[in-house]
Every structure is written in C-alpha cells, then in structure tokens.
C-alpha positions in Angstrom: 0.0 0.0 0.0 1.7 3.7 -0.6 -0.4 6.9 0.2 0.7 10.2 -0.3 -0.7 14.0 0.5 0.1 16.4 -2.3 0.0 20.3 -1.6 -0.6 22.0 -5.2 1.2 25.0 -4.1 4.6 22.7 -3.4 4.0 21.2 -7.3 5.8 22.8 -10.2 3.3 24.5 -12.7 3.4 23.6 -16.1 5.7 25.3 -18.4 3.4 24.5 -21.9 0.4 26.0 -20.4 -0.9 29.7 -20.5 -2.8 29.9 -17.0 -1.3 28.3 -13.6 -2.0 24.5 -14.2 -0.2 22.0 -11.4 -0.5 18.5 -12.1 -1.0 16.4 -9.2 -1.0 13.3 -10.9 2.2 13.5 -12.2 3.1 14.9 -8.3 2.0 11.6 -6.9 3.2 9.2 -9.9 -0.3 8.1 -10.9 -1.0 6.4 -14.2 -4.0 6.3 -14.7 -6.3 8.9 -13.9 -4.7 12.9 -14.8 -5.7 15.3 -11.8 -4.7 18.9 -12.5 -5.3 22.4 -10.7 -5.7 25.5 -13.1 -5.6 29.0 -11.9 -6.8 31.1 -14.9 -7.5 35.0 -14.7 -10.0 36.8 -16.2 -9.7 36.4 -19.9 -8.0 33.1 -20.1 -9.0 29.6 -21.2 -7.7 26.2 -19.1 -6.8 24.1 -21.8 -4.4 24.8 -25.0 -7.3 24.9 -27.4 -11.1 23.7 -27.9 -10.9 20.0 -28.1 -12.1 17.2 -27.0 -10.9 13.7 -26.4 -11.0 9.9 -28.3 -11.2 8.4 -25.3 -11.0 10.6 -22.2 -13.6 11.5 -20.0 -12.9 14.4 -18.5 -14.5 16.3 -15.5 -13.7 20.5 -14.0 -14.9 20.8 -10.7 -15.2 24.1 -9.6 -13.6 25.5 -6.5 -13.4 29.2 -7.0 -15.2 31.5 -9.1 -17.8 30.2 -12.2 -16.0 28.5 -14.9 -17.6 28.9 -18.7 -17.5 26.1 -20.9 -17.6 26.4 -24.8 -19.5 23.8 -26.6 -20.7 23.8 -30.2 -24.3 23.8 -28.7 -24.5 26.1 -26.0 -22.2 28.1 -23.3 -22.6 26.6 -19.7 -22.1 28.6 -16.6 -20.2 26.4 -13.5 -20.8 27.6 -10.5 -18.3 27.3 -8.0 -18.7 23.7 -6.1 -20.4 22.2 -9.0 -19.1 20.3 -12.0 -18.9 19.8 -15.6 -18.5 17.2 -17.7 -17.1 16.1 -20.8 -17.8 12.8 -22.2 -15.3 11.4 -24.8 -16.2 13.0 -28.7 -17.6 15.8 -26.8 -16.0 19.1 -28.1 -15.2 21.6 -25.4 -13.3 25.0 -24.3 -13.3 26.1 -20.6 -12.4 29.5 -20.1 -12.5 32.3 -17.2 -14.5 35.0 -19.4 -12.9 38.4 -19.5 -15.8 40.3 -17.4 -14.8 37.8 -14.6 -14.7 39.7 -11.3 -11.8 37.5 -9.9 -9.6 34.1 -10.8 -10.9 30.7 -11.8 -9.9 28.0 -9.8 -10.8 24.3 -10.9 -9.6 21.0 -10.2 -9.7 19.0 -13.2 -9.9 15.3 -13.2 -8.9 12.9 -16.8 -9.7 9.1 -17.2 -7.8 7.4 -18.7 -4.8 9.3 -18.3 -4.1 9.0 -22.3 -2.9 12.5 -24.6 -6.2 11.6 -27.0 -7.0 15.3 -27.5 -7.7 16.6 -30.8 -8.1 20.2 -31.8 -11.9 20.8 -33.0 -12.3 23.6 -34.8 -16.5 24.1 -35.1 
C-alpha cells in the first residue's frame, strides 16, 4: 500500500500552459487517472485549445469562481462547487470569461490518463 498527501502550491506549474496548471498526478506518480489544478485570470482559457478527447472523460470541478465552458451547442455557466463534464467526442473550451470579477480555480480530473486530444475547430 503507498499513500501520499500532495500540496498544489509545493508542485511545479506547467511550463506549456498559458494559466497556472499544477499537475498532481504527475506529483503523486499516478498512471491512470490525470488530476490537475488550473488558476486562470479573467480572460483566459484552461486548456491549450477547444478540443475534445477519443477516449477521455474528463470532468472540472469548480472551486473558485464560475467557470464557462464552450460547446458547439450552447455556453454553460459552472458555478463554484459544482461540475462539468465532458464525455469522450464531446467538443469543449473552458475559459475564465474576460468580465470575470476574480480568478478561476478548478480542479480537473482525466480518465484514462491518455494525450487523445484533438483540436476541433467548429
């Protein structure tokens, strides 16, 4: 058995990212499941483009703030202790919308931990 705490403020953010995203996942040597924390200002989007996944379900709990999710259907509005989620072909783009009053924060939780992303491009 092996259990571990993880403080996101002790984790390295990621370099390829352009908001404050802190992968506890990689923190705690997990495999399968990607667990991330994303600080994102006002104006900025949490992942690297609007996607979605082959395989991946993926799921942005929010902590802080209201998170705004893109989808080629509608725009959702997460409030802050609530959840979205993403089911695999499902295209997506969270954001932190530019008349936000404060940061975003959102743990986001990936399963299977696989890089199945795909650019969509509506």
């Amino acid at each position: 058995m092996a259990y571990q705490i993880v403080d996101p403020d002790g984790v390295e953010p990621l370099t390829d990212r352009p908001v404050d995203a802190r992968s506890l996942s990689d923190a705690a040597g997990l495999e399968n499941v990607a667990l991330r924390v994303y600080t994102a200002a006002p104006g900025q989007q949490l992942p690297l483009s609007y996607h979605y996944h082959d395989e991946q379900e993926e799921v942005f709990y929010v902590l802080e703030g209201t998170l705004h999710v893109e989808t080629p259907e509608e725009e959702f509005a997460v409030e802050s202790g609530t959840a979205f989620v993403a089911e695999p072909g499902s295209p997506h783009r969270a954001f932190n919308p530019e008349s936000a009053a404060s940061d975003l924060e959102v743990l986001a939780l990936g399963a299977p931990a696989v890089d199945d992303a795909h650019s969509y491009e509506g």
